[in-house]
DSSP file (Angstrom, degrees, kcal/mol; ACC not computed):
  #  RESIDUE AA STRUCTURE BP1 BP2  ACC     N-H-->O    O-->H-N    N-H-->O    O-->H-N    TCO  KAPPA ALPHA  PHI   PSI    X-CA   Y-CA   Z-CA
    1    1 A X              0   0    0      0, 0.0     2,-1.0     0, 0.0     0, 0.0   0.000 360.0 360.0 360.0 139.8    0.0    0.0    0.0
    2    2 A X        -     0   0    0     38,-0.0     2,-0.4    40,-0.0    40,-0.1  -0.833 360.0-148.9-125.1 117.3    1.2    3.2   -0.9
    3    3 A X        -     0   0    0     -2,-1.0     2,-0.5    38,-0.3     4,-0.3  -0.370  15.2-107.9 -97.6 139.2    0.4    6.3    1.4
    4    4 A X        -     0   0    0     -2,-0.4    38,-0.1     1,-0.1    -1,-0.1  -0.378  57.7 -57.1 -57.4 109.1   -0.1    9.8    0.8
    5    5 A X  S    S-     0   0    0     -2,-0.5    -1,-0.1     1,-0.2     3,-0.1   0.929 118.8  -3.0  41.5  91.1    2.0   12.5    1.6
    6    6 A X  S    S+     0   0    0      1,-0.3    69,-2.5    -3,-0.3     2,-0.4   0.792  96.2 125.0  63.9  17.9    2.7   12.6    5.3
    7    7 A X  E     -A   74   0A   0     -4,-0.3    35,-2.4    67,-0.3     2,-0.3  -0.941  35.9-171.1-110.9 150.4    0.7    9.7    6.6
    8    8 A X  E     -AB  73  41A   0     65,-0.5    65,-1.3    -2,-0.4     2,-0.4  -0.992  17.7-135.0-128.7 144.9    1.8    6.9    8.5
    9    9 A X  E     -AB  72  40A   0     31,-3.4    31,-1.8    -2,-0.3    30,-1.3  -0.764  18.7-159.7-100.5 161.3   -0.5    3.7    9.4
   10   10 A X  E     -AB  71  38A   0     61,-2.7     2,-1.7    -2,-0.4    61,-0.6  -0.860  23.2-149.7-112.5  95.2   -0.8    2.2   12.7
   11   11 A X  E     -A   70   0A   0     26,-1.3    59,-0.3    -2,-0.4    26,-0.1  -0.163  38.2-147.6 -75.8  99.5   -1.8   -1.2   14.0
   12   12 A X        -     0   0    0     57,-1.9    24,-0.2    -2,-1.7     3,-0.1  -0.292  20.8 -91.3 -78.5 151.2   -3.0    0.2   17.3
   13   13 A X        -     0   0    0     22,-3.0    20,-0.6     1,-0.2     2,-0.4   0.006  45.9-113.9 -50.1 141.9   -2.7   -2.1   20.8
   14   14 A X        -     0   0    0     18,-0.1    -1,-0.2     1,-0.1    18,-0.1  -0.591  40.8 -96.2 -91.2 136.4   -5.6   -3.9   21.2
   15   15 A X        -     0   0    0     -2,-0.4     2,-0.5    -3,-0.1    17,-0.1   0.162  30.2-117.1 -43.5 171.9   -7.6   -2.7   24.4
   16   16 A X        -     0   0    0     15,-0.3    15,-0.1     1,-0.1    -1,-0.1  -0.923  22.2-169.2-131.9 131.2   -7.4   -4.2   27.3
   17   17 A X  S    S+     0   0    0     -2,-0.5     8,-1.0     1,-0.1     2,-0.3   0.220  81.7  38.8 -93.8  16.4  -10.8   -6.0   28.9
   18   18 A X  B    S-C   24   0B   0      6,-0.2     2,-0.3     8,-0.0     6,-0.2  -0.971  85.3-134.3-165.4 132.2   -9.6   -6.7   32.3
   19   19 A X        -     0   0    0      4,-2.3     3,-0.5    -2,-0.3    -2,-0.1  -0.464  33.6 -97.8 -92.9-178.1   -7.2   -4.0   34.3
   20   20 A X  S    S+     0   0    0     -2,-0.3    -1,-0.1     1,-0.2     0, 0.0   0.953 124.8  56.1 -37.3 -46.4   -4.3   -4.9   36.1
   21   21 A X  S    S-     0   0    0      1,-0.1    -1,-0.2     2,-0.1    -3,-0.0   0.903 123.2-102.4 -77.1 -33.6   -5.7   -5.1   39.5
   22   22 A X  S    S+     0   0    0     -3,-0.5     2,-0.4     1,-0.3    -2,-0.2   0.391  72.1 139.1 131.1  29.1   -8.4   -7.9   37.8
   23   23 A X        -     0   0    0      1,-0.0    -4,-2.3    -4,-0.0    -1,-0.3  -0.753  53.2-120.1 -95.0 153.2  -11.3   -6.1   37.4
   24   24 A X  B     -C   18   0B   0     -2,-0.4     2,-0.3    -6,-0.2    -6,-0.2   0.109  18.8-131.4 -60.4-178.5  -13.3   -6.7   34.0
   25   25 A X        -     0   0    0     -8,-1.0     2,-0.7    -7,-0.1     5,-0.1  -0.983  20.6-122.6-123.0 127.6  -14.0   -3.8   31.5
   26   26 A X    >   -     0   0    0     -2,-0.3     3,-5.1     1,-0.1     4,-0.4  -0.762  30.7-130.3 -46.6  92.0  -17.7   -3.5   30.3
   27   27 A X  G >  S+     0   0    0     -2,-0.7     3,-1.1     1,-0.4    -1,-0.1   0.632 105.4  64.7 -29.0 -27.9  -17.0   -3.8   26.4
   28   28 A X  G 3  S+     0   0    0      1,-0.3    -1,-0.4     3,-0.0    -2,-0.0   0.703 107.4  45.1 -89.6   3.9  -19.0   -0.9   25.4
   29   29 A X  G <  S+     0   0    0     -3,-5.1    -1,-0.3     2,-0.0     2,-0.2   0.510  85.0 104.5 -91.0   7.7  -16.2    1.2   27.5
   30   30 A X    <   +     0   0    0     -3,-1.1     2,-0.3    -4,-0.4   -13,-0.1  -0.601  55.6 175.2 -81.4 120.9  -13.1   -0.9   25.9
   31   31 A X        -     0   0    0     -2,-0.2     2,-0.4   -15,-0.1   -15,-0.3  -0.892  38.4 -86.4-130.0 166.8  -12.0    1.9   23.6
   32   32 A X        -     0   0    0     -2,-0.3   -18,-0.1   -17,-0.1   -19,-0.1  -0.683  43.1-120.2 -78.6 132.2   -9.0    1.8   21.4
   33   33 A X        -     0   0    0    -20,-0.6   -18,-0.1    -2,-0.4    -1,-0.0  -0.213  18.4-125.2 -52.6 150.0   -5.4    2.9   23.1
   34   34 A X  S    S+     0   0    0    -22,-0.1    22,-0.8     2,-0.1     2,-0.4  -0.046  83.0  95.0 -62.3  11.5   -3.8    5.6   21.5
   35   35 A X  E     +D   55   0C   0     20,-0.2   -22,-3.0   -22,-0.2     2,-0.3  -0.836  43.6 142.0-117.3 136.5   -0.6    3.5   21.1
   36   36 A X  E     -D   54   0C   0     18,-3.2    18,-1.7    -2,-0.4     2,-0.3  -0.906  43.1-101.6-159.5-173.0    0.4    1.4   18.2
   37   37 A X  E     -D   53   0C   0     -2,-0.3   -26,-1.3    16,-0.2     2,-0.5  -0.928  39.7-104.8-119.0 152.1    3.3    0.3   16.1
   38   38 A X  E     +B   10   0A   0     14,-1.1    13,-3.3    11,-0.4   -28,-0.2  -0.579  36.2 169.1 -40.2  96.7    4.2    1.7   12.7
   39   39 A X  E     -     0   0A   0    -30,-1.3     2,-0.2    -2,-0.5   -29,-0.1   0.534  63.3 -12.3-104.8 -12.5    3.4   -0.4   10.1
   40   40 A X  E     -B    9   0A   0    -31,-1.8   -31,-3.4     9,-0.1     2,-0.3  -0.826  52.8-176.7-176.7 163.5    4.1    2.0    7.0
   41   41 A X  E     -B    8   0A   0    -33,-0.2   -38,-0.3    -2,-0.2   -33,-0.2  -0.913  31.6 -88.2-125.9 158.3    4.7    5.3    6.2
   42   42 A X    >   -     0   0    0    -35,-2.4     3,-0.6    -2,-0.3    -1,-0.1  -0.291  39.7-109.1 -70.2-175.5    5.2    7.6    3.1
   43   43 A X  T 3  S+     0   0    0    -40,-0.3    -1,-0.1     1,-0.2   -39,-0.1   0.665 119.1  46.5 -90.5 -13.1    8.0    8.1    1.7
   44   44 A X  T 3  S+     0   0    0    -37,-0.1     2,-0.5     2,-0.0    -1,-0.2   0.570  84.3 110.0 -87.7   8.7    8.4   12.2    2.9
   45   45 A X    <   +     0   0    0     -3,-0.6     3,-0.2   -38,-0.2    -4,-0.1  -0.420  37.7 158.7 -82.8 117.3    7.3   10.9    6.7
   46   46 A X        +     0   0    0     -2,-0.5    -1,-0.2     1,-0.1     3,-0.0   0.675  57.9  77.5-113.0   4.4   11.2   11.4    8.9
   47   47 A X  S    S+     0   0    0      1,-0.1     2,-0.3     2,-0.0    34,-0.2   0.490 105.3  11.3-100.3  25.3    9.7   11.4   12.4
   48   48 A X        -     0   0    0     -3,-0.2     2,-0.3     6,-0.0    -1,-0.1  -0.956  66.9-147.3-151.1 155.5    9.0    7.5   12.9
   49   49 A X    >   -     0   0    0     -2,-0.3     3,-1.4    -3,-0.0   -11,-0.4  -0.892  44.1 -75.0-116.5 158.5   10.1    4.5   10.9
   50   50 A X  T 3  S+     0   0    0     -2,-0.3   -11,-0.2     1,-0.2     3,-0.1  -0.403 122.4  36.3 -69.8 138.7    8.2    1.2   10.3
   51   51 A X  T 3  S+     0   0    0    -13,-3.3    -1,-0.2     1,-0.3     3,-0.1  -0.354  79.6 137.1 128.2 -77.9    8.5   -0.7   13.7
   52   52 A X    <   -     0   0    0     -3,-1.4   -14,-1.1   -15,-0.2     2,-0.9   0.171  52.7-145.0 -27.7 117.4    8.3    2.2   15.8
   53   53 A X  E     +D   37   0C   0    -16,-0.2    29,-1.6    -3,-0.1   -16,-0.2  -0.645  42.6 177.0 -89.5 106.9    5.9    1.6   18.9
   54   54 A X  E     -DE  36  81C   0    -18,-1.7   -18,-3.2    -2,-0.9     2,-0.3  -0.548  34.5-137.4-112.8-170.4    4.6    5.3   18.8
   55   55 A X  E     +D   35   0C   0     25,-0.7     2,-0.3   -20,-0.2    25,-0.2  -0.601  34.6 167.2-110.9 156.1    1.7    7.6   20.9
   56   56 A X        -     0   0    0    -22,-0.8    22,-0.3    -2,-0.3     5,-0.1  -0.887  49.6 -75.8-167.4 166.7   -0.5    9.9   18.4
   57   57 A X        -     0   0    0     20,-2.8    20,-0.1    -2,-0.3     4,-0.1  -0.219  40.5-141.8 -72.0 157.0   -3.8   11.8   19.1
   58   58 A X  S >  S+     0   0    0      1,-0.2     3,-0.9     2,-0.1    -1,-0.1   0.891  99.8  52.6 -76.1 -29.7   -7.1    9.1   19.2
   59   59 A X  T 3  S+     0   0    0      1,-0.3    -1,-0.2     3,-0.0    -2,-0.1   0.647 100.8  49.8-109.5   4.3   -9.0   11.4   17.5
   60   60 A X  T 3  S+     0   0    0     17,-0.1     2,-0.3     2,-0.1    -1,-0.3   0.274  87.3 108.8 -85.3   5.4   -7.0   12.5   14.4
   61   61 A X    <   -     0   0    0     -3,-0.9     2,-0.5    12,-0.1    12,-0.2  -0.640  60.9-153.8-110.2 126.3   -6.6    9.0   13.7
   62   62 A X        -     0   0    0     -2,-0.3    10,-3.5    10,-0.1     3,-0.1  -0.873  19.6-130.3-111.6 117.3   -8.7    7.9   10.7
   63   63 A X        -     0   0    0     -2,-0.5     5,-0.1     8,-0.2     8,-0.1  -0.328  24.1 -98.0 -61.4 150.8   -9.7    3.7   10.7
   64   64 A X        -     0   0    0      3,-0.6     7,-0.1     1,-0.1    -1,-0.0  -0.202  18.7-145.7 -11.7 128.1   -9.4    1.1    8.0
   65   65 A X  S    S+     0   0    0      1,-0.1    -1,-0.1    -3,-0.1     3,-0.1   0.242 101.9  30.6-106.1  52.3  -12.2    0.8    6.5
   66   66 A X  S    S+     0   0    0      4,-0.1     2,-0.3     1,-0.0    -1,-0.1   0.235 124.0  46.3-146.7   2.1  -11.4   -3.1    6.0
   67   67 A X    >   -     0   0    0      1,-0.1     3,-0.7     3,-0.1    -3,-0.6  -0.784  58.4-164.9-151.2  97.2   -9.2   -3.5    9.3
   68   68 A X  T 3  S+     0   0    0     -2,-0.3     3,-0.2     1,-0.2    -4,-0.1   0.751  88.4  62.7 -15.9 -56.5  -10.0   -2.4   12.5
   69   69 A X  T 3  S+     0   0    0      1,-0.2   -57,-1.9    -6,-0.1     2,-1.0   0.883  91.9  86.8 -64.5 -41.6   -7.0   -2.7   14.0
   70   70 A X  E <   +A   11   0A   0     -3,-0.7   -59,-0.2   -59,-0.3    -1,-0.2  -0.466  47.8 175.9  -9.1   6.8   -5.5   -0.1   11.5
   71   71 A X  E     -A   10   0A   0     -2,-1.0   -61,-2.7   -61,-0.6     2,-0.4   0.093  12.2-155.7 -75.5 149.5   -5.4    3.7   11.8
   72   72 A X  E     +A    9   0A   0    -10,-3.5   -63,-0.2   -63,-0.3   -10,-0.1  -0.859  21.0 161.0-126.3 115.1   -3.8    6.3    9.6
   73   73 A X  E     -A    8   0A   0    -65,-1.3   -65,-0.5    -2,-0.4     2,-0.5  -0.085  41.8 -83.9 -87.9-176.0   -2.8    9.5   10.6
   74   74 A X  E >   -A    7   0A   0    -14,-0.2     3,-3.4   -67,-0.2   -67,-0.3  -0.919  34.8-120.9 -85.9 127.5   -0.9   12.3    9.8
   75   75 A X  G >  S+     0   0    0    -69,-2.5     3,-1.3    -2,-0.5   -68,-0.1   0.689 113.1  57.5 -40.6 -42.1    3.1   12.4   10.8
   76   76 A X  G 3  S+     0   0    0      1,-0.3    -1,-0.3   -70,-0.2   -69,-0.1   0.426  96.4  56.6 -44.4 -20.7    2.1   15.8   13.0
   77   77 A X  G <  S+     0   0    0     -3,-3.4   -20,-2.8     1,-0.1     2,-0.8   0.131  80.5 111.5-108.7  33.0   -0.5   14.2   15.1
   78   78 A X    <   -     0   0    0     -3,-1.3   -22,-0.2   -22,-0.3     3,-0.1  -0.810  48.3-177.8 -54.9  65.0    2.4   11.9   16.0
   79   79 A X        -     0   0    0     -2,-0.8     2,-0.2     1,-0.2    -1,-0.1   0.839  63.8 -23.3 -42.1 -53.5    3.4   12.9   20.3
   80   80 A X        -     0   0    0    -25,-0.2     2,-0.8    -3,-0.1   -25,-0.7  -0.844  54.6-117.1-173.3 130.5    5.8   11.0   20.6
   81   81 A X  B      E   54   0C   0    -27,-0.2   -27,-0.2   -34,-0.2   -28,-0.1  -0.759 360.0 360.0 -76.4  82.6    8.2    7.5   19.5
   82   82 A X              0   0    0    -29,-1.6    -1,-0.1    -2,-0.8   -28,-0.1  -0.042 360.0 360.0 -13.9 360.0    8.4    5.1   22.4
């Protein structure tokens, strides 16, 4: 897949149904993490590489629309590279 100009896609960490301490999550509050890993970028993107486990805003994050797991953003709504 080849992406446009300053996007990178994301497979973001899948939520988590149970916290630490054990308590369950009611699904319809299991939201997706804001945390993922790099799984491509364009070719002008330099502030991650594919790999990269990175942070980026939830809500600037556009899904798949054939994989969930997916997002694609822009390199600018990038926080920070983990």
């Amino acid at each position: 897949m080849k992406l446009a100009s300053k996007l990178v896609l994301i497979k973001v960490d899948k939520p988590k149904a149970q916290t630490e301490s054990g308590v369950f999550i009611q699904e319809e509050w299991v939201s997706h993490r804001p945390l993922g890993v790099v799984v491509a970028v364009a070719d002008d993107v330099t502030a991650c590489n594919v790999g990269d486990k990175v942070w980026f805003e939830r809500y600037t994050a556009v899904p798949h629309p054939e994989d969930e797991e997916l997002r694609a953003c822009r390199e600018d709504a990038i926080i920070a590279v983990l």
